[in-house]
KERO-863944 format. One line per 3 residues: number of its first residue (from 0); their letters; for each residue x, y, z of C-alpha. Coordinates in Angstrom, 2 decimals. Layout:
% residues N
NUM = A = X Y Z; ...
% end
This chain:
% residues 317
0 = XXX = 19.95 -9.53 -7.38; 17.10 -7.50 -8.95; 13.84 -9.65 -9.30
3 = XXX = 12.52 -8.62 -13.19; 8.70 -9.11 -13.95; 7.98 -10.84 -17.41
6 = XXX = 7.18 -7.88 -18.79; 10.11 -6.20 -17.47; 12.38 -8.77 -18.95
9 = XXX = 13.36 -6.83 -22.16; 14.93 -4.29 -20.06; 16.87 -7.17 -17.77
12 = XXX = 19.71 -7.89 -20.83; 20.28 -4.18 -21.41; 20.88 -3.35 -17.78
15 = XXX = 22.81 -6.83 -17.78; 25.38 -5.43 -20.46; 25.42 -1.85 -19.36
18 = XXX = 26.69 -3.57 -15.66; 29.37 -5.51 -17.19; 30.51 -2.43 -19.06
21 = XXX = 30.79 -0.27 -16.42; 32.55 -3.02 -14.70; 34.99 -3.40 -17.63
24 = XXX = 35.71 -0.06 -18.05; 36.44 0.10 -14.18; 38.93 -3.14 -14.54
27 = XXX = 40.64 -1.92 -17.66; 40.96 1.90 -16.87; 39.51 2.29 -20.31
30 = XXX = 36.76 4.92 -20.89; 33.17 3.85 -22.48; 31.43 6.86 -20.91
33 = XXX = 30.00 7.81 -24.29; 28.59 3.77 -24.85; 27.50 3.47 -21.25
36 = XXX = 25.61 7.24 -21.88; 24.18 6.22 -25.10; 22.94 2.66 -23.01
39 = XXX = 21.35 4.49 -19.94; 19.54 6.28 -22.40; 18.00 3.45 -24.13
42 = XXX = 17.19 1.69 -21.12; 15.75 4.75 -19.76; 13.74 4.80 -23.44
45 = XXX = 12.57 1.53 -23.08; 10.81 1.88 -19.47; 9.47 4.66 -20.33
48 = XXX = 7.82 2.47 -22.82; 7.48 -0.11 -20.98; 5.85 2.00 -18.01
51 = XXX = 3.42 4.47 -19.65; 1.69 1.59 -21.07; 0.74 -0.95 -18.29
54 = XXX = -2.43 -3.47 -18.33; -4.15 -3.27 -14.99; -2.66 -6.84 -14.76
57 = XXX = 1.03 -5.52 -14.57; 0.03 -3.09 -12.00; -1.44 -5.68 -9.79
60 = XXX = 2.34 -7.76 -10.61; 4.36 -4.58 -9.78; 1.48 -4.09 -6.15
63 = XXX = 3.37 -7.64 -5.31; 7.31 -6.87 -6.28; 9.13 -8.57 -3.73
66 = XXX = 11.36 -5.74 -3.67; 8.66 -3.60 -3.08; 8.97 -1.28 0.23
69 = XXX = 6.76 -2.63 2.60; 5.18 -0.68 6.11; 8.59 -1.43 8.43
72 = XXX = 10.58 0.12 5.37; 8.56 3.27 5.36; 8.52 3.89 8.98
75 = XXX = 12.16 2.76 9.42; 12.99 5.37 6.11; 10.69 8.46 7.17
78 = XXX = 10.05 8.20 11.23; 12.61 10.77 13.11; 11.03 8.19 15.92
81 = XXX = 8.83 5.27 16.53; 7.04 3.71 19.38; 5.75 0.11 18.37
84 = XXX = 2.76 -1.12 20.68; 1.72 -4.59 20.76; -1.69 -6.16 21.66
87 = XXX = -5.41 -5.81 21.43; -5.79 -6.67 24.96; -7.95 -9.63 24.76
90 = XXX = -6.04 -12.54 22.72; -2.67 -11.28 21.41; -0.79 -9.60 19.08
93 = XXX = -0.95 -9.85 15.76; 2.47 -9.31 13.67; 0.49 -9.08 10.36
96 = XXX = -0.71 -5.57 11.94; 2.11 -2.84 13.02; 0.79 0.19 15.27
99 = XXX = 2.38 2.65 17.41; 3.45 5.85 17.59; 5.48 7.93 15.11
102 = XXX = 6.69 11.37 14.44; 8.00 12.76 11.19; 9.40 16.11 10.87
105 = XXX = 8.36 17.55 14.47; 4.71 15.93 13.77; 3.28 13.10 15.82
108 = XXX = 0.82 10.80 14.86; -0.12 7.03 15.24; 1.00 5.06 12.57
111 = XXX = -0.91 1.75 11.69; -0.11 -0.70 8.68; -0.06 -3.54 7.60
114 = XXX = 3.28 -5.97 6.78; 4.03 -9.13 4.79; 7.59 -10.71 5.02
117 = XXX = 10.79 -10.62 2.60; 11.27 -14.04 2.91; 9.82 -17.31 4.56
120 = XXX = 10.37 -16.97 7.71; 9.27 -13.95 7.75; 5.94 -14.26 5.77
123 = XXX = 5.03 -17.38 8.14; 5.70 -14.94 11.10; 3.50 -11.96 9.45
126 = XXX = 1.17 -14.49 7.97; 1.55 -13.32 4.83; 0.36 -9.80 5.92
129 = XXX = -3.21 -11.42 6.28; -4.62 -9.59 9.85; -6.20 -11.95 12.15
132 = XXX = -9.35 -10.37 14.56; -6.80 -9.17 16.77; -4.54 -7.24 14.61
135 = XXX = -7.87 -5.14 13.64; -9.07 -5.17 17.45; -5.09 -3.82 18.03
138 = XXX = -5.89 -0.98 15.60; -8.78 -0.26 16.88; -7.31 0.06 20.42
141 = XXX = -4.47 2.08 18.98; -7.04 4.87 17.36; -9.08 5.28 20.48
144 = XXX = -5.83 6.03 22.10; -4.64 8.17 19.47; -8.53 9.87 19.79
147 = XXX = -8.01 10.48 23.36; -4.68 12.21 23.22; -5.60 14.21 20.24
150 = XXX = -3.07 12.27 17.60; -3.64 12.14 13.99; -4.20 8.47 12.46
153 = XXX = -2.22 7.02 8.91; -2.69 3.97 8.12; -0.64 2.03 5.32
156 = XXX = -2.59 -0.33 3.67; -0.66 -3.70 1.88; -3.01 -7.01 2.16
159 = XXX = -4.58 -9.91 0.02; -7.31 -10.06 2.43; -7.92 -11.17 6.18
162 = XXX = -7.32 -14.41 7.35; -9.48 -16.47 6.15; -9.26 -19.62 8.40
165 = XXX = -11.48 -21.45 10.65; -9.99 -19.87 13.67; -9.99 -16.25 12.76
168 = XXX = -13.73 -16.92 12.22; -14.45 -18.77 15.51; -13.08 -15.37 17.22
171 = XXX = -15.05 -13.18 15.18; -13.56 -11.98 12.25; -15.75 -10.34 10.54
174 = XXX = -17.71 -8.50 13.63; -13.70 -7.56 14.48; -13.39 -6.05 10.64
177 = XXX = -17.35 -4.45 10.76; -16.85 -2.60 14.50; -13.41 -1.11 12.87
180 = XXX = -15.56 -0.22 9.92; -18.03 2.07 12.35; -15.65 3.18 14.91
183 = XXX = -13.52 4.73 11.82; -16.40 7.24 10.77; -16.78 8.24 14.30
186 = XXX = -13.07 9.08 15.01; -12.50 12.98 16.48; -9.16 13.19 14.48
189 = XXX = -7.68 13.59 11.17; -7.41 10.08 9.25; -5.35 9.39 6.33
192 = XXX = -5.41 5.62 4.55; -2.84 5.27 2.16; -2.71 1.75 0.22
195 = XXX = 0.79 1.12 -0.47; 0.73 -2.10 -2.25; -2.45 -4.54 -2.96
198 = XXX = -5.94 -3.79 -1.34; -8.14 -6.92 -1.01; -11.62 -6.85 -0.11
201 = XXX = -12.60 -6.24 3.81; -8.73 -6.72 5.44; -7.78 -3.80 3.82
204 = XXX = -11.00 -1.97 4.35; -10.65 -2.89 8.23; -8.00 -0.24 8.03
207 = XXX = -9.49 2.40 5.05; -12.23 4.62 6.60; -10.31 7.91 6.56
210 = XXX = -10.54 12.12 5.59; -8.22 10.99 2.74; -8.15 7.60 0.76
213 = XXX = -4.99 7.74 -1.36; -3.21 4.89 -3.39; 0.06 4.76 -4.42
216 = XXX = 0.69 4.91 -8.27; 1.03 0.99 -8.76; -1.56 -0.79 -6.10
219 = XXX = -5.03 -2.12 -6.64; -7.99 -1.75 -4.48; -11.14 -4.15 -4.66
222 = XXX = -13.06 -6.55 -2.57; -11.79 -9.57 -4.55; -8.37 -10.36 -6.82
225 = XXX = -8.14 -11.01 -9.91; -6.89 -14.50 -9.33; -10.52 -15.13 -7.33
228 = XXX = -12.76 -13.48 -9.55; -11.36 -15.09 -12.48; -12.05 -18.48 -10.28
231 = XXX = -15.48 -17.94 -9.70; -16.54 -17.14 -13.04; -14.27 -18.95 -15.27
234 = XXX = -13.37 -22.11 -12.96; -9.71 -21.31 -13.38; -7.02 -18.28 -12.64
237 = XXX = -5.95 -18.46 -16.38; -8.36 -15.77 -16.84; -7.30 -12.98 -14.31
240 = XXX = -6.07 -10.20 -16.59; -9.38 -10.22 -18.17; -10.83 -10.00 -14.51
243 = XXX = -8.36 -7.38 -13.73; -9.06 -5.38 -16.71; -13.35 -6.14 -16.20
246 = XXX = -13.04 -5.22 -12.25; -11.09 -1.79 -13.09; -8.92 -1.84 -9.90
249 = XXX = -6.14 0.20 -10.36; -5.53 3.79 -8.62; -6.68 5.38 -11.55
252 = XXX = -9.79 3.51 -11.74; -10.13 4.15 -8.25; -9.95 7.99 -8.57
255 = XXX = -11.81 8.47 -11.43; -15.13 6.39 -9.85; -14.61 8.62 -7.12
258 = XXX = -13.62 6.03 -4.68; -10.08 7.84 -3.79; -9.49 10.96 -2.92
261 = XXX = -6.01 10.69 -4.31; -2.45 9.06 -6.54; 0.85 9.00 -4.92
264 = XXX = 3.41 8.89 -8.00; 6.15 6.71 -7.71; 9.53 6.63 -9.25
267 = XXX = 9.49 5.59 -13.44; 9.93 1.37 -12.68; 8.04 1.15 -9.52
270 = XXX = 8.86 2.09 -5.65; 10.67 -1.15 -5.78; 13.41 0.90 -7.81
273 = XXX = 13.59 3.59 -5.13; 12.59 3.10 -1.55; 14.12 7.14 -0.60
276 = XXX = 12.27 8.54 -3.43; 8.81 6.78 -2.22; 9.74 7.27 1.59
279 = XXX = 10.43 10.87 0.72; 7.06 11.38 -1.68; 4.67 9.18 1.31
282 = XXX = 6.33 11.25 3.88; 5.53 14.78 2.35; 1.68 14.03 1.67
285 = XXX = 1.67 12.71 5.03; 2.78 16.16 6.35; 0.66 17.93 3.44
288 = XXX = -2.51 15.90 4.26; -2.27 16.59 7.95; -1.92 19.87 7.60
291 = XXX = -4.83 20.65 5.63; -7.49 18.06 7.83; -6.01 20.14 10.70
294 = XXX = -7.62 23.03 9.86; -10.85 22.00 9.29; -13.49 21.90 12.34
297 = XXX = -13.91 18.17 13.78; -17.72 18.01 13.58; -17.08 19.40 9.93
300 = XXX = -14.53 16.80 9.38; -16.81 13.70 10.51; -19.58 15.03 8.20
303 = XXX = -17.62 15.00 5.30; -15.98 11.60 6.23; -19.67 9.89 6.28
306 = XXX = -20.99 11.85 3.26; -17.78 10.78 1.05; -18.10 6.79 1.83
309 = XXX = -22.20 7.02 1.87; -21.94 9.18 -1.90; -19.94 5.59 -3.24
312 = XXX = -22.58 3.02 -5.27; -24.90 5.93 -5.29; -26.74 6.37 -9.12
315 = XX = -28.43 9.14 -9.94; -30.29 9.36 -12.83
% end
């Protein structure tokens, strides 16, 4: 069963009549090809309507689809191979954090990102795709290694923050997020961060210092949600598409503030619509982006990785 947003709702009894039609005309050997041509069309019609004119509210709804693809699905849809490795070598490992080794189309590179769960079992087991210290000490210890054997670095980027509990403090959360934070600008090799569904505050940025920041079509990026901002200053969530709209955190936002280097479309509906189309879209600017930080010197590479990040906030009058 497809899961409809509220706003997709008006397409829901459409695609509701044009399955029973097609299912009637297959039960009855009777032919409604012109009806169920003249229907596809109006559906189509109507998310085209639907999609070209999105609050920054809906895109933050569609960054959450439950149906949306999520870091396993991409590596299980685009990897010719992949090596999973486990542990930061001091506490454990972390599910909420996925690393290892990957190669896609004859290239090999180390593949970090993070992953929530398709149901509850799941999401208890990935905590909700909220890292703990040691899933950002394991991804640290994954892009040394991937530094030392000369491996390019992606990282997929899908969390409502790091864990925030007690625990996760006492073992040094945010000195585990800040160390990724300068490590990252340092790295020898070619970095690409690619948020792939919501991108909240420092747990995603943990993950985010890279040659090339790029966001998927339908994600949000900022160091709070709209559900918390509208908290602080209102006293209540009942207020978070105005905070969504105020905070301006959608890709496009993002790109034109100079704070991406990059949007990855996605299929007319969402990814959620199409995980092959998305795999096969993430996996070619994977390739593309590689390619191009590969030919660039290393030294020239790190220089332009610190001067992009230390250029954001900057006013010049």
């Amino acid at each position: 069963m497809r899961t409809y947003l509220d706003f997709e709702k008006p397409m829901a009894e459409l695609e509701r009549k044009l399955e029973e039609m097609k299912t009637l005309a297959q039960n009855n050997n009777v032919d409604f090809s012109g009806a169920i041509s003249l229907l596809e069309n109006n559906i189509t019609d109507l998310r085209k309507e639907i999609f070209e004119n999105l609050t920054r509210w809906q895109r933050v709804q569609l960054s959450r689809h439950p149906d949306r693809p999520y870091t396993l699905d991409y590596i299980e849809l685009i990897c010719d191979e992949f090596i999973e490795l486990h542990g930061d070598r001091q506490v454990r490992d972390d599910p909420a954090i996925i690393g290892g080794l990957a190669n896609v189309g004859g290239q090999s590179f180390m593949l970090i990102g993070q992953q929530k769960g398709r149901n509850t079992k799941q999401r208890q087991h990935r905590n909700f795709g909220m890292p703990n210290p040691e899933g950002y000490r394991k991804a640290l210890r994954l892009m040394k290694l991937a530094e030392k054997f000369n491996k390019p670095i992606v990282t997929l980027i899908d969390t409502p923050g790091a864990f925030p509990g007690m625990e996760a403090e006492e073992r040094g959360q945010g000195e585990a997020i800040a160390r990724n934070l300068k490590e990252m600008f340092m790295l020898k090799v070619p970095v690409i961060c690619i948020v792939i569904g919501e991108g909240a505050s420092g747990g995603a940025l943990g993950i985010a210092i890279g040659d090339r920041v790029l966001m998927l079509e339908n994600t949000w990026y900022s160091v709070i949600s709209p559900e918390n901002c509208s908290a602080i200053l209102w006293r209540s969530w009942d207020f978070k598409e105005q905070a969504a709209e105020a905070m301006k955190i959608t890709a496009k936002d993002m790109k034109k503030n100079k704070l991406i280097d990059g949007i990855i479309s996605e299929p007319l509906g969402g990814a959620h619509l199409d995980h092959n189309w998305m795999a096969e879209e993430l996996k070619r600017v994977i390739l593309e982006n590689i390619s191009e930080l590969a030919a660039i010197e290393q030294q020239d590479r790190i220089d332009q990785r610190i001067e992009k990040f230390c250029a954001m906030g900057v006013v010049v009058e």
